[in-house]
C-alpha positions, 0 to 999 in steps of 0.5 A: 500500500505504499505507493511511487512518486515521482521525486519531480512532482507534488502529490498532494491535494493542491495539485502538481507543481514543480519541486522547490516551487514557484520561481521568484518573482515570476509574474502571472500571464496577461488576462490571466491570475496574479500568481499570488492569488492562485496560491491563495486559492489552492491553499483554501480549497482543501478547507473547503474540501474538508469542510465538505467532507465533515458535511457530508459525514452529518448525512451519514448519521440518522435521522439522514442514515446515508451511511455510505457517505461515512466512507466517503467522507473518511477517505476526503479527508485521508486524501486532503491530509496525505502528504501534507505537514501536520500543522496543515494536517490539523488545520484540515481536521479542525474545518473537517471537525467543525463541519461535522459537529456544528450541525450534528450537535445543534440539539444541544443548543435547543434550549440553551442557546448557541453558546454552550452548543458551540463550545460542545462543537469545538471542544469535539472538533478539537479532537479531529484536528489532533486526528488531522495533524496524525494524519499527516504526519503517518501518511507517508509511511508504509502501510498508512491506510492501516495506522490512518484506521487505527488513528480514528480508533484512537481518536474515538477513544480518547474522546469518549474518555476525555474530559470529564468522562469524555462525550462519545456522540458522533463515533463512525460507528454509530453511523452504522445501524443499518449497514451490514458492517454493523455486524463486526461490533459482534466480534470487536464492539463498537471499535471494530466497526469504526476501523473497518469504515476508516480503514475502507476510505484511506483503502479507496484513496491508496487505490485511487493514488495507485491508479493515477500513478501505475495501476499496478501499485494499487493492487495492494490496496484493492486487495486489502479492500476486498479483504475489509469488504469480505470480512464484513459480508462474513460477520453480516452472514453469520448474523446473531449466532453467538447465543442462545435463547433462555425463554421470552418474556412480554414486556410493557414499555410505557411513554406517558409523555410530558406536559411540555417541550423544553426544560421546564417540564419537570416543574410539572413533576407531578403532571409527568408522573401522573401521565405514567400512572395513567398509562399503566392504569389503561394497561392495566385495564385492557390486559384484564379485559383481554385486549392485550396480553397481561406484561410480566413486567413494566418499563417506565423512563428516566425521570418519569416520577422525579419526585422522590417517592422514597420521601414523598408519601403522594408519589409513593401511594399512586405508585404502589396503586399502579403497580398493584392494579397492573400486578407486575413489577415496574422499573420506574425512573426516578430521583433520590435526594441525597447522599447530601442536601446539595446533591441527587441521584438519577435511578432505576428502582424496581417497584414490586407489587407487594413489597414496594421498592426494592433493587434499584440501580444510580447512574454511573456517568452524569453529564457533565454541564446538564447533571452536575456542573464541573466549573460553575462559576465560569459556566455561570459567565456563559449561560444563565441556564446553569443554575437550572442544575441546583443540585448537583447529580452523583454517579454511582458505583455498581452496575445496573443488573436488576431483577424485574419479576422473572428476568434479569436486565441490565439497566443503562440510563440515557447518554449511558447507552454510548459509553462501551464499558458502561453497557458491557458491564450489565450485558451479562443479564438477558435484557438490556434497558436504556431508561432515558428522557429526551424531552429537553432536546424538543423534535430534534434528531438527539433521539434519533441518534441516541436510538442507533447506538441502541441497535449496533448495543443489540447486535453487539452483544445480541441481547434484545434492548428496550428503550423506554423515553419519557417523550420518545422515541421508546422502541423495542429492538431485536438482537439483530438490530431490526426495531421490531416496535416503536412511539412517535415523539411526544405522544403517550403510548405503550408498546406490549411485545413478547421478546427473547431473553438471551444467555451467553455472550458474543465474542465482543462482549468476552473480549471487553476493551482488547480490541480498542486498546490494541488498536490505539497501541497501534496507532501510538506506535505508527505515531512515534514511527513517523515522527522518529522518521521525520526527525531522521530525515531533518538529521540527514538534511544537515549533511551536505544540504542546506536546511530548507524554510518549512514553506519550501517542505510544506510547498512539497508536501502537498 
């Protein structure tokens, strides 16, 4: 995969133009552009190039779901960053990553305002810019479609983790719901299939190269494409293999809705609590009259009682009625004061019929700046909707594996649902939850794309995973992925569906985090070879040559 060029000619995306570059002083023909100008041009386009590339990567997340164009939008920027510095390489990731994150995370600017959105954008474009300059700097070794694939992982990594807990919203992967290569998560998670997707668009480009400059040398990289593309058809053929099925369970997901849009409809606590009481009543009522069948247990989303009924003897009372009259066990979302008086707790409680409240499971991973807030003061000076957050949210430290009457789920809560780790550790249990409430984000496509990290979590693990939204969208998803049920946005509903529960586990979900870290491994090696490289090279300049400027390196570069 290593390619020829010719020492006398750039190959860069700005096109070809003599070693050493422009002579001095040379003037543009008459009628024709200054020279000034076209140098101008051809050190902007690329931006612009890469810019349309973060763009179209937009397209290939839901609710668009083209998610061909993630490839393609991978190999643009694999093909704008060969050959170049990686100062100019971080330049292209940051247009690329701005591109991509702006219009991608706009919900979080729905209620908030442009600021905190904006901040969100480039503090994640930031990381793209850092994948540019690696980029760049790794691509002319041998073999660099190999470490370019292995430089997203990383790159994802870091950014999942990174600050705060990282923010893991935007990960190739979860473009992929719909796409056979979603079935690698099933064999390396979620890591692997960010791999595969990159390794194809910096394949495509050493292809392309190869081609435009001896056909023969691109037999390598065609080669290894059709490797990428067999390995995917096979884990896409094999399907959902790895397990077995323990038995079936009916299962209620219940959206009671909220009264309003937008931030404030927790001040009608009672109002949104009411509204799942009164879902499950109905239920309740139609299971006894046979017009559906009878749930062995009840779902309810994140804060669909965010009054704490441990405390408060109304909430506690209609509660206990409901479950009573619908005779399961219900999974209620809730709030728990304390450990302090300035501090709560987001919770999965399992609320019996007959003894009450019982396992319950607290959020590992609150979100910084929406449930806690890490710098207060100087969030204060940005947004005057930080003190909406009084309290601050506290993480707990098991993992949500509960008993609800006769399966065991494995409970996640909302933005939990992106986080590898935190879903591995209760893939164990037959069932997976995601309880989350997206109200605050309006109509936008935050539910969306919260609902395929849902479906690549099913095939990675083959489990089937319930989403029970307070406002939508709530859905029932196969082991295979297929959404086999779902609610429209800001409707009540409840969705009654009979659904496999699963024992064993994938090889994914057996290798954990091996796969990532070997992969970021290789990336960090590719690094330190290239920069070693590069400093080898500037080493031997200084014998018998004169030491170039870097605009002379950087001119043939591109």
């Amino acid at each position: 995969m290593d390619l020829p060029v010719d020492p006398d000619v750039s190959t860069g995306p700005d096109g070809p133009a003599p070693a050493g570059g422009r002579a001095p002083g040379r003037r543009a023909r008459p009628g024709g552009r200054p020279a000034g100008a076209r140098r101008g041009w051809r050190r902007r386009w690329p931006l612009l190039a890469a810019a349309a590339a973060g763009g179209l990567l937009v397209l290939a997340f839901p609710p668009y779901g083209m998610w061909p164009l993630a490839v393609v939008a991978v190999a643009a920027l694999s093909w704008l960053t060969h050959g170049v510095t990686a100062p100019r390489g971080a330049l292209l990731g940051s247009a690329f990553g701005l591109a991509f994150f702006v219009p991608l995370l706009s919900w979080s600017g729905i209620f908030v305002g442009p600021v905190p959105w904006l901040l969100l954008a480039v503090s994640q474009a930031a990381f793209v810019a850092a994948l540019g300059a690696a980029l760049a700097a790794t691509s002319r070794l041998p073999a660099w479609p190999l470490w370019a694939a292995a430089l997203w992982v990383a790159e994802e990594a870091a950014r999942s983790r990174l600050p705060w807990g990282g923010f893991p919203w935007g990960r190739l992967a979860f473009a992929l719901a719909d796409s056979p290569l979603v079935w690698l998560s099933a064999y390396g998670g979620a890591p692997l299939v960010t791999f595969a997707v990159a390794l194809l668009g910096a394949l495509l480009v050493a292809a392309a190269r190869g081609l435009a400059v001896r056909p023969r040398t691109a037999l390598p990289a065609l080669a290894a494409l059709t490797a990428v593309a067999a390995a995917g058809g096979a884990a896409w053929f094999g399907g959902d293999r790895q397990t077995g099925t323990a038995g079936t369970v009916t299962v209620a997901v219940v959206q009671g809705n909220v009264p309003r849009l937008g931030l404030d409809f927790n001040a009608q606590r009672e109002a949104v609590l009411r509204n799942h009481v009164e879902a499950t009543l109905r239920l309740a009522a139609d299971a006894d009259a046979g017009r559906v069948a009878r749930p062995d247990l009840v779902l309810w989303p994140e804060n669909a009682s965010d009054i704490d009924p441990i405390r408060n003897p109304d909430a506690r009372a209609l509660i206990d009625e409901t479950a009573r009259a619908v005779g399961v066990p219900i999974l209620l979302g809730t709030l728990a004061d304390g450990p302090t008086a300035q501090t709560v707790r987001n919770v999965g409680i399992v609320w019996d019929p007959v003894t009450g409240p019982g396992e319950r499971y607290v959020k590992r991973h609150p979100v910084p700046f929406g449930e806690y807030m890490p710098l207060r003061g100087i969030a204060r000076l940005i947004s005057d909707d930080v003190d909406r957050v009084g309290r601050d949210f506290v993480g707990g430290d098991r993992p949500g594996r509960l008993r609800v009457g006769p399966a065991e789920i494995g409970d996640v809560i909302c933005f939990e649902i992106g986080y590898d780790g935190l879903v591995r550790d209760v893939a164990g249990a037959g069932l997976l939850v995601v309880q989350t409430n997206n109200a605050t984000f309006g109509r936008s496509a935050e539910t969306w794309q919260q609902l395929a990290m849902g479906r690549l979590r099913a095939v990675e693990h083959a489990r089937t995973v319930l989403v029970a939204a307070t406002s939508g969208v709530s859905a029932v998803i196969d082991p295979d992925g297929h959404v086999a049920a779902r609610s429209d946005v800001f409707t009540a509903d409840v969705l009654v569906r009979a659904v496999q529960v699963r024992e064993g586990s994938t090889l994914a979900t057996r290798l954990g985090a091996g796969p990532e870290w070997a992969l970021v491994v290789i990336a960090l090696a590719a690094l330190a070879w290239a920069v070693g490289r590069g400093r080898a090279g500037r080493r031997g300049a200084g014998v018998g040559e004169p030491v170039r400027d870097g605009r002379e390196r950087e001119k043939e570069s591109r």
